[in-house]
C-alpha positions as CSV (number, residue, x, y, z in Angstrom):
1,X,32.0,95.4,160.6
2,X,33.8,97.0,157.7
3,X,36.2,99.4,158.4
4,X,35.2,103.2,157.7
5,X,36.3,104.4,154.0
6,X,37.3,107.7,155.4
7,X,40.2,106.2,157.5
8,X,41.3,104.1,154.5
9,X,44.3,105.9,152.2
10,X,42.7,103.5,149.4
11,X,39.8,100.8,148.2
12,X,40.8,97.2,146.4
13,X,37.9,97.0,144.7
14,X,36.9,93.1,145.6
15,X,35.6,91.7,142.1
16,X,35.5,88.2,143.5
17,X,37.6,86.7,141.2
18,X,41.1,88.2,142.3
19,X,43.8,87.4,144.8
20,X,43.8,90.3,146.6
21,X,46.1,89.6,149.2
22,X,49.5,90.2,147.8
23,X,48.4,93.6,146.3
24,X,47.0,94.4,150.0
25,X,50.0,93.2,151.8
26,X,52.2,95.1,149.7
27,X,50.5,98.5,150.3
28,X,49.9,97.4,154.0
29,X,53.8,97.6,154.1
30,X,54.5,100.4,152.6
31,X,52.5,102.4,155.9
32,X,49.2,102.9,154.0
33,X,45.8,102.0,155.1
34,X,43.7,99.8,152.7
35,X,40.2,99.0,152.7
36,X,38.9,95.7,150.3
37,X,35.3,96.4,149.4
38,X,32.7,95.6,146.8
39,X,30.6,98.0,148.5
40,X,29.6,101.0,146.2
41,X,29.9,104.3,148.7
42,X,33.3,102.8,149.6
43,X,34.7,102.6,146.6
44,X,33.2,106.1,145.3
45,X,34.3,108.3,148.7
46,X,37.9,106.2,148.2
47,X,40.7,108.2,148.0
48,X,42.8,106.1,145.6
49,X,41.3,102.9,144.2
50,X,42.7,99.7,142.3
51,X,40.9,97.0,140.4
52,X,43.2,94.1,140.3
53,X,42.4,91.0,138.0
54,X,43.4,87.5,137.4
55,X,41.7,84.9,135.2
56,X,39.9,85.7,132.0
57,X,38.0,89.1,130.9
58,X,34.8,87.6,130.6
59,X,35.0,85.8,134.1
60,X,35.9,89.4,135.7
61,X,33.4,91.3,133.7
62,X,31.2,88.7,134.3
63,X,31.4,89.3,138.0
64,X,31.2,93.0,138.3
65,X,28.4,93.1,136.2
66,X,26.9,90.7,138.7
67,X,27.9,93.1,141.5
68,X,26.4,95.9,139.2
69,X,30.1,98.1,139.8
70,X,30.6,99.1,136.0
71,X,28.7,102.4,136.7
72,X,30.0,103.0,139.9
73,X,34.1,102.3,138.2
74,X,33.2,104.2,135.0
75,X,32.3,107.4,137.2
76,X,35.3,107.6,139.2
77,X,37.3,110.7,139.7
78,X,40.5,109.7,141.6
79,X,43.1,107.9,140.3
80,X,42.6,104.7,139.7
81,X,44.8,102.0,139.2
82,X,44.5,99.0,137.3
83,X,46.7,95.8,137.3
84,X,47.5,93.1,135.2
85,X,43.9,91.6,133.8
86,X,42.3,94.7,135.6
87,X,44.5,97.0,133.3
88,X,43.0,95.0,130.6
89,X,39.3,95.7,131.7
90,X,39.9,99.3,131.7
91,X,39.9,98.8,128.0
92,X,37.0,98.4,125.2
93,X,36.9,95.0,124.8
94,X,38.9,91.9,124.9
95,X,38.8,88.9,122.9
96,X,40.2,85.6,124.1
97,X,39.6,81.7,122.5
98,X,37.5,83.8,120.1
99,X,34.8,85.5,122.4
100,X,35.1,88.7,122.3
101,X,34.3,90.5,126.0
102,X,33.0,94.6,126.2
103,X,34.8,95.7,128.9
104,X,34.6,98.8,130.9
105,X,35.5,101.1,127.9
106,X,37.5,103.3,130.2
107,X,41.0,103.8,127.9
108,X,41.5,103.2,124.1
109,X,42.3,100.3,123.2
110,X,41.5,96.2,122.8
111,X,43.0,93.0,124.0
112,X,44.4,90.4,121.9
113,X,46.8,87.0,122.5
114,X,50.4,87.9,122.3
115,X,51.8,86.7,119.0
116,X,55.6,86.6,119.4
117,X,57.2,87.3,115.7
118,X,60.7,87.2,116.8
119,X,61.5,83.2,115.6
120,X,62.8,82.3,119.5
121,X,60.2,80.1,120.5
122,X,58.6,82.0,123.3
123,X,56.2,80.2,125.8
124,X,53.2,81.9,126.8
125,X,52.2,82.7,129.2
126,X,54.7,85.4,129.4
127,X,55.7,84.7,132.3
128,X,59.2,86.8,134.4
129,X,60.7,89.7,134.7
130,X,61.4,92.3,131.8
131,X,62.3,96.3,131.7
132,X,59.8,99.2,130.8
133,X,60.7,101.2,127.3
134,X,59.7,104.3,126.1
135,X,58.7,105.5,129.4
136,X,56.5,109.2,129.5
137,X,56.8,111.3,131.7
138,X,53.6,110.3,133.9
139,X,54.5,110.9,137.8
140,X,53.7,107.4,137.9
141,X,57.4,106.8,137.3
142,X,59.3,109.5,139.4
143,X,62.6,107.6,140.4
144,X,62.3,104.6,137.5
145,X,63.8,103.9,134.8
146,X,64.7,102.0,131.4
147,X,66.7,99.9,134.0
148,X,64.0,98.9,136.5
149,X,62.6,95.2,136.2
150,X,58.8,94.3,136.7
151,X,57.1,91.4,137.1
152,X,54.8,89.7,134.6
153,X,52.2,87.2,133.6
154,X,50.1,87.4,131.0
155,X,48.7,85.7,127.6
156,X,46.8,88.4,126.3
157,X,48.0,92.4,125.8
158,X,47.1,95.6,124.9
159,X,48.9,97.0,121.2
160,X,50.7,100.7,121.6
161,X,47.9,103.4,121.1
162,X,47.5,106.8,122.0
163,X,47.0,105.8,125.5
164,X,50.3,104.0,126.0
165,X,53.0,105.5,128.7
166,X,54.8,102.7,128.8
167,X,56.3,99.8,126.4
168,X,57.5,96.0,127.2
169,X,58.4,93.7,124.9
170,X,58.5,89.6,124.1
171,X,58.6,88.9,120.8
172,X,56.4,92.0,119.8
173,X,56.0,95.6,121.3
174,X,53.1,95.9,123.7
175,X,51.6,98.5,126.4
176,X,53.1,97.7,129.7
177,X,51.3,100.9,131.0
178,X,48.3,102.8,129.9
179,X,46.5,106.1,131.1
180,X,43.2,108.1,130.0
181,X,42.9,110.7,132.9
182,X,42.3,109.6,136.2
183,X,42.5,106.2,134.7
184,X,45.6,104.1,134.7
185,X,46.9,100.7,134.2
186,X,49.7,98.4,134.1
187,X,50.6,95.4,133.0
188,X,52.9,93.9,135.2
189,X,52.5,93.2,139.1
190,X,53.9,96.0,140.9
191,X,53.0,94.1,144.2
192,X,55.6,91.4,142.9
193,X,58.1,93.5,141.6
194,X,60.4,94.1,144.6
195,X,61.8,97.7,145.1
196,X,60.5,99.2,141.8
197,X,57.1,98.0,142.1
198,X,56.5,99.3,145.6
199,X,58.0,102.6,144.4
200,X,55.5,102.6,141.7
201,X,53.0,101.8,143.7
202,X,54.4,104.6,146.4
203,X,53.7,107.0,143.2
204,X,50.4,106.2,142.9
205,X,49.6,107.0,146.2
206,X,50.6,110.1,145.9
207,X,49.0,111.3,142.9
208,X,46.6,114.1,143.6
């Protein structure tokens, strides 16, 4: 029996090909209520939802085509968050080993390999912690700063558009955070990102 949407304080949408449970235990702890669904009512009457995403864009697209949720994610009107790969869904398309993925063309933007230009000899994945630059003002970041360290892991990132609230570096400037609206996105893995990424993900919750 799933648990009733109303009594949730947010959805996971469940795209089948995430790890869930870290994002889950990490909101569980912070006092909210979370609901992981696939279910389409659910994740429209949510109050806050997140599309988390691990793997490769065409995979994850793959799947919530299959679940027929690109409708149902591109008419959202709450705040939604998106997180690591599912920040890079959010965007137009993505192209990685040379197939280029439409994703849910929800914020500017496209997703290419990182291509360090710095001459240090950085690994990829990018892999560890590194600091925010260039931070807006977004509510999304009400007691962070420049200072704050966040987790990531990723091969493939979004350039600095329009949509960009938020920078990170390694070996080239990228977005760390995006918005367009309700829509949001970042990067990083606030659920692995100690004190700073449950305040961000405190933040979140709160936005009306």
């Amino acid at each position: 029996m799933s648990q009733n949407v109303t009594t949730a304080d947010a959805v996971i949408i469940d795209t089948g090909c995430a790890n869930i449970s870290s994002l889950k235990f990490a909101l569980e702890r912070l006092g909210y209520q979370i609901l992981v669904s696939a279910d389409k009512a659910e994740i429209k009457g949510a109050k806050k939802v997140f599309l988390p995403g691990v793997g490769s864009a065409e995979f994850a697209m793959n799947s919530i085509n299959e679940r027929d949720l690109v409708d149902v994610i591109q008419n959202l009107t709450q705040p939604v968050l998106g997180i690591c790969l599912g920040m890079q869904l959010m965007t137009e398309h993505s192209i990685e080993n040379n197939i280029d993925t439409p994703c849910l063309n929800l914020i500017p933007g496209e997703i290419k390999r990182i291509t360090p230009d710095n001459g240090d000899n950085l690994r990829l994945p990018h892999m560890g912690w590194n600091t925010l630059e260039n931070l807006s003002d977004s509510p999304l970041f009400n007691g962070l700063s420049a200072d704050d360290y966040f987790y990531f892991v990723h091969t493939y990132c979004a350039p600095i558009n329009s949509a960009t609230i938020a920078e990170a570096n390694y070996g080239q400037q990228f977005s760390a955070c995006l918005q367009n609206n309700n829509f949001l996105g970042v990067q990083f893995h606030p659920e692995r990102s100690g004190k700073a990424g449950a305040k961000l993900l405190s933040n979140f919750m709160e936005l009306c």
